[in-house]
C-alpha positions in Angstrom: 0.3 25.3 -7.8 -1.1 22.3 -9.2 1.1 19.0 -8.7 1.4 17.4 -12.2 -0.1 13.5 -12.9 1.0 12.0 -16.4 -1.8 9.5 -17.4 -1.6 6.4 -20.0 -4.8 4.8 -20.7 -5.3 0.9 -21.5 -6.3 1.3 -24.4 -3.8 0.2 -27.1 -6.1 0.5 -30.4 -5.1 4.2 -32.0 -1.2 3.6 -31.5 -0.5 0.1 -30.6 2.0 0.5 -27.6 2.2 -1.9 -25.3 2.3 -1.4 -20.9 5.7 -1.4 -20.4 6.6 1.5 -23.6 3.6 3.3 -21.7 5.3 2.9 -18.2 8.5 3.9 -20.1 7.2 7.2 -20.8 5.7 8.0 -17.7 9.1 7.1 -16.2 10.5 9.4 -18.4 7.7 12.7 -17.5 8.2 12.3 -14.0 11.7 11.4 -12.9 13.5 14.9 -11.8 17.1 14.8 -13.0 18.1 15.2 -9.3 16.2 11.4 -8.5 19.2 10.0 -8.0 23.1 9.7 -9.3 25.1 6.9 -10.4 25.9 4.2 -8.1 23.2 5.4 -5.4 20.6 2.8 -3.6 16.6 2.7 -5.4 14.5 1.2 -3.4 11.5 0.0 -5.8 8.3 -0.1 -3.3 6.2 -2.8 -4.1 3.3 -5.4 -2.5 4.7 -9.0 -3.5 0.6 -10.2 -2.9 -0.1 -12.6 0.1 -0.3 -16.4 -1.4 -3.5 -17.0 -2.6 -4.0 -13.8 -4.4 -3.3 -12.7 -8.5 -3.6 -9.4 -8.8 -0.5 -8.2 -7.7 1.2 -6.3 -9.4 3.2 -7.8 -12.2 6.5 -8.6 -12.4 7.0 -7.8 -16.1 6.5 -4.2 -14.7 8.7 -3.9 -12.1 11.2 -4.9 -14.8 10.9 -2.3 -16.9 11.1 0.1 -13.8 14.4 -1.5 -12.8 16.0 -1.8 -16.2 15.5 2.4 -16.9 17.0 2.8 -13.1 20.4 0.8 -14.0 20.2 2.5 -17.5 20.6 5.7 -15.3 23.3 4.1 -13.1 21.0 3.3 -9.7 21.8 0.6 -7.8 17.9 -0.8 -7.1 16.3 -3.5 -5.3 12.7 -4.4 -4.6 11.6 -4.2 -1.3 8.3 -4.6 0.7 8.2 -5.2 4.5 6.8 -7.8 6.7 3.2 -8.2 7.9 1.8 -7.9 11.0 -0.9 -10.6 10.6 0.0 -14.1 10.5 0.3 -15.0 6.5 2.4 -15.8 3.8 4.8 -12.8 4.6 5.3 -12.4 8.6 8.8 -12.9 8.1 11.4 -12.3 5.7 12.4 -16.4 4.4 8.2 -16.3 3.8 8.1 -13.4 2.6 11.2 -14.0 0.2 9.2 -17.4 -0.8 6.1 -15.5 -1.1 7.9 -13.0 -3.6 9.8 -16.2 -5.6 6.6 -17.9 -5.9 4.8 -14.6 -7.7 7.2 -14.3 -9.9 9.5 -11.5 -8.5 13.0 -13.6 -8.5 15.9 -11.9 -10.0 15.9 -13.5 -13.6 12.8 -11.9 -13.8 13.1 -8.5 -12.5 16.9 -8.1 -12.8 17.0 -7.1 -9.4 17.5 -8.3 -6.0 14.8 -8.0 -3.5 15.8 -7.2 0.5 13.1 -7.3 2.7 13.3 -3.6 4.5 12.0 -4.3 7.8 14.7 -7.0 8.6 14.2 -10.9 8.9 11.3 -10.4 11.6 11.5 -6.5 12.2 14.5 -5.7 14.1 15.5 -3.4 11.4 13.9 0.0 11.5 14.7 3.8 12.6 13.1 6.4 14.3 12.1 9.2 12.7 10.9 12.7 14.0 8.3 14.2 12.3 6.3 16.4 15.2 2.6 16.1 13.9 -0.3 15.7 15.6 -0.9 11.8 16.5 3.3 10.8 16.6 6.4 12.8 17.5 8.5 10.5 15.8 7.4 7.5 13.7 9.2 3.8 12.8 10.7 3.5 9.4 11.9 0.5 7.7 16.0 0.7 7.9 16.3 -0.3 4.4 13.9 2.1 2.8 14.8 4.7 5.7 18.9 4.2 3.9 17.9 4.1 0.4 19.0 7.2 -1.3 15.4 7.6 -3.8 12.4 5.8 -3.9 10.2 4.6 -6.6 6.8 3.6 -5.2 4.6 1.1 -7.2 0.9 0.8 -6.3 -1.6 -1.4 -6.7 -5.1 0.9 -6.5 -7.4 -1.1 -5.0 -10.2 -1.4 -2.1 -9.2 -1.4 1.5 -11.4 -2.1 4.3 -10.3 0.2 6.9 -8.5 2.9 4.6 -11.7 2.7 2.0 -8.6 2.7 -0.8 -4.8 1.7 -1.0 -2.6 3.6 -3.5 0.2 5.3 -2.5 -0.3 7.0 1.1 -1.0 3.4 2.0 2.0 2.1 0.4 3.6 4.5 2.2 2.7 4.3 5.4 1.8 -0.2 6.0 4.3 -1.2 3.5 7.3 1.2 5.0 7.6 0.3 8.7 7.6 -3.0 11.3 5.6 -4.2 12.9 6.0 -1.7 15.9 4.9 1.2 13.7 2.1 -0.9 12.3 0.8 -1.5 15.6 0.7 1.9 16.0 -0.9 3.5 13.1 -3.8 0.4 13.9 -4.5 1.3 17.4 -7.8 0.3 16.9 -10.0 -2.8 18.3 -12.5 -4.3 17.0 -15.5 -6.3 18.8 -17.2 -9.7 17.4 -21.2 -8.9 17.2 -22.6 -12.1 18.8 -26.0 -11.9 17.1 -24.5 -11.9 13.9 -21.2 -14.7 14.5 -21.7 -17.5 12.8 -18.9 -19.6 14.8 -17.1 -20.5 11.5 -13.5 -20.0 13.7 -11.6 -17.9 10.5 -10.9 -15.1 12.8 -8.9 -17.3 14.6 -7.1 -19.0 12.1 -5.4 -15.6 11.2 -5.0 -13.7 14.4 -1.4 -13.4 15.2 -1.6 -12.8 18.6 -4.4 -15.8 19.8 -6.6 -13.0 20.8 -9.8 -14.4 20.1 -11.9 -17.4 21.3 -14.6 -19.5 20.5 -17.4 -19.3 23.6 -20.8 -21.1 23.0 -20.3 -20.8 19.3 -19.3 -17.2 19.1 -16.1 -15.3 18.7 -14.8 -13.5 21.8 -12.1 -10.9 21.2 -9.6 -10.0 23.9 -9.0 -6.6 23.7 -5.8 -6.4 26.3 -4.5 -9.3 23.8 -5.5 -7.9 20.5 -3.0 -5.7 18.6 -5.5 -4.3 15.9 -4.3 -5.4 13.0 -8.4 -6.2 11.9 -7.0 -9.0 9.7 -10.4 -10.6 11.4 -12.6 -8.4 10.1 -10.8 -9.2 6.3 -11.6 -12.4 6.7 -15.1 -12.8 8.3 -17.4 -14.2 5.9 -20.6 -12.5 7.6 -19.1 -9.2 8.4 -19.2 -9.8 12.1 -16.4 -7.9 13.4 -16.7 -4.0 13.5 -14.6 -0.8 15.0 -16.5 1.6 16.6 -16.3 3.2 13.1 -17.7 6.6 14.3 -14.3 7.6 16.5 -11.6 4.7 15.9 -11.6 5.1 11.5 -10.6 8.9 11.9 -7.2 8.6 13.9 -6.7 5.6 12.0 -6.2 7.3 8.7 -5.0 10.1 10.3 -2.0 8.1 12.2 -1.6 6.1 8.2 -1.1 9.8 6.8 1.2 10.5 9.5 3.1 7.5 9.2 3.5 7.9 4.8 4.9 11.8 5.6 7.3 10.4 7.8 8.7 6.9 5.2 9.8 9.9 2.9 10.8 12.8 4.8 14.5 12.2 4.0 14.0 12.0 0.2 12.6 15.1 -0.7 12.5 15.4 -4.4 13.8 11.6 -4.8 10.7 9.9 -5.1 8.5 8.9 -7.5 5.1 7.5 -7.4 3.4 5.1 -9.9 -0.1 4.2 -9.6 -1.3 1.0 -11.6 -5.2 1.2 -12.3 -5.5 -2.3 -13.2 -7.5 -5.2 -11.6 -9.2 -2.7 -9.4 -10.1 -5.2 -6.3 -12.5 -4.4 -3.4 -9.8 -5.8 -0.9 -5.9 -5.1 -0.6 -3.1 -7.9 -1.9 -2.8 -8.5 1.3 -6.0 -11.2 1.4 -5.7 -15.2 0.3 -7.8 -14.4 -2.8 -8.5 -11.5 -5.8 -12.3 -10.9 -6.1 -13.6 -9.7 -9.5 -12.6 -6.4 -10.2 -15.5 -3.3 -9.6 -14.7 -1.2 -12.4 -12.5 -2.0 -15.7 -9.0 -1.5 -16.1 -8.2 2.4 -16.5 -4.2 2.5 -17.0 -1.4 3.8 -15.4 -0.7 6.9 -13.4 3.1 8.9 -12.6 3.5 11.9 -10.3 6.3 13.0 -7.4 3.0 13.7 -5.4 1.4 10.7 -3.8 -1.5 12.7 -2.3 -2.4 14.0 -6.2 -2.0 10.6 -8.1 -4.1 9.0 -5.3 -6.8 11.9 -5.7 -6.2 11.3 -9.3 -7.0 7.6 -9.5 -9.4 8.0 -6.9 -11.3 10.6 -9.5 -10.5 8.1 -12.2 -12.0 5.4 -10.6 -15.5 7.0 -9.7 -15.8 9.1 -12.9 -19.5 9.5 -13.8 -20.4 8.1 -10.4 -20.6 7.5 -6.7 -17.7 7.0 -4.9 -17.2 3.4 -5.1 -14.9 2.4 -2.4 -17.2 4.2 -0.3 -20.5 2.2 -1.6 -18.6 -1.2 -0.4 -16.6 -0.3 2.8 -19.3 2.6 3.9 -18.1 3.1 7.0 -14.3 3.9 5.7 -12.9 7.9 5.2 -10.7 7.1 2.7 -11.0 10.7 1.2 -9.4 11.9 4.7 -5.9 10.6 3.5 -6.1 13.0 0.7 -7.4 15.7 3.0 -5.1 15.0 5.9 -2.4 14.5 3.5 -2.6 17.7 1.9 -2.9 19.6 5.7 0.6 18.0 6.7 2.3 18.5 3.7 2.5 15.5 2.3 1.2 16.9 -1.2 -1.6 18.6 -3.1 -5.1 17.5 -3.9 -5.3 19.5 -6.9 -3.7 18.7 -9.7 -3.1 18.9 -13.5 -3.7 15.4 -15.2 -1.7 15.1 -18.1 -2.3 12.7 -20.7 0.6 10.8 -22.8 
């Protein structure tokens, strides 16, 4: 059976109706009567943005998703969890100033935010899920004792998942730094003959992992956690995986890792996918580059595997895939694919229009 995927477009010209009436309605398709009761815990997934970047998500949305929870009696907060890359977010009184800053305080959004992971990652849970890369995964205690779930996405550009909707929501944005560390058990190498000795690998390595030697980066790969923050921030794409081997259990591990953050919520989450400012690079970067295609709108489903097929077919209608064309050596279809063979959700899918 196909999974259903309400769609709202941009465009405002035929009935006038502004975002927030159009995320009102898709609220309203999606949410199953049995999302939650009155007086049970919401978590509202979201990516504050790392200082420096604007395309975050905005807060003026998240409002309207919190108001129609407490209209229904929830009990939600907004919650993220910490990075595991040195940033504007590695632990909870950053992150917390990080979210402030963006615009994300309560008088804004009505709702309080808790940052799931603990204030530097001692709160998490293990979780069994018996698949093929992990036994048992880490989940973020807060999201992990939520009752329901609604998970906001940014779609954007990624460039070691090739795209982040809400798989990658999922599986980064739902665990500590632990289960981050293991989903990116991958290390990359500094090419020599292409370093350029600028030092902004090692400005954001968490760990100290790389050094400068005769004017060229040297990573330690005992020291090095994979994070591939480096790679982000390389101006002369320097720093590579052995993309042929280390990408596939990568996305595979992400997949893995998004089955597991709602395995306990069956049929109490919903997914929202916001087509909007569609960056090459995640929130998670100091800057927003100018976006590849132009806004599209705004996507509900209970699926997270069909909404990000769904954008990701939105996104490179009448063309090449276009995540693909700017991180080439990135599989970001295998999340759908992968995601589908676990169980996570459907690829196919019936896009509905509101």
């Amino acid at each position: 059976m196909k999974s259903k995927v309400y769609f709202a477009s941009t465009k405002a010209q035929r009935f006038r109706e502004n975002k927030t009436n159009k995320i009102q309605s898709l609220y309203q398709a999606v949410k199953p009567e049995a999302l939650f009761t009155k007086k049970q815990l919401v978590a509202i997934k979201l990516h504050f943005g790392e200082l420096g970047n604007d395309t975050f998500l905005n807060p003026v949305f998240v409002r309207k998703i919190v108001d129609m929870v407490k209209e229904e009696g929830g009990k939600p907060f907004l919650t993220d969890t910490n990075t595991l890359y040195l940033g504007s977010r590695k632990n909870s009184v950053d992150h917390l100033e990080t979210a402030l800053r963006h615009g994300f305080g309560y008088e804004a959004t009505n709702a309080p935010i808790i940052i799931a992971d603990g204030l530097t990652d001692e709160n998490h849970k293990e979780v069994k899920i018996n698949q093929h890369h992990f036994e048992k995964v880490v989940i973020a205690g807060a999201i992990e004792d939520a009752h329901s779930m609604v998970v906001l996405s940014h779609f954007k550009g990624h460039e070691l998942a090739g795209f982040g909707g809400a798989v990658k929501n999922l599986a980064m944005g739902c665990t500590n730094s632990r289960g981050k560390k293991e989903q990116h058990s991958t290390r990359p190498v500094a090419d020599p003959d292409i370093c350029i000795g600028c030092g902004a690998c090692i400005e954001v390595c968490p760990e100290d992992a790389i050094t400068m030697v005769n004017g060229k980066a040297i990573i330690d790969g005992e020291a090095c956690i994979g994070c591939g923050e480096c790679m982000t921030v390389c101006p002369v794409k320097a720093i590579v995986l052995n993309w042929s081997s280390e990408l596939k259990d990568f996305t595979e591990k992400m997949v893995e890792y998004a089955y597991g953050a709602v395995l306990n919520k069956k049929g109490k989450v919903i997914y929202l996918n916001f087509l909007l400012n569609i960056t090459p690079d995640c929130d998670c970067v100091p800057w927003s580059d100018a976006a590849i295609v132009p806004d599209i709108g705004i996507l509900a489903s209970e699926d997270p595997v069909a909404i990000d097929q769904a954008s990701l077919d939105l996104v490179n209608q009448g063309g090449a895939d276009k995540f693909k064309v700017i991180h080439h050596h990135t599989l970001g279809e295998l999340q759908l694919s992968y995601g589908e063979q676990i169980g996570l959700g459907s690829r196919q899918y019936e896009l509905i229009e509101i």
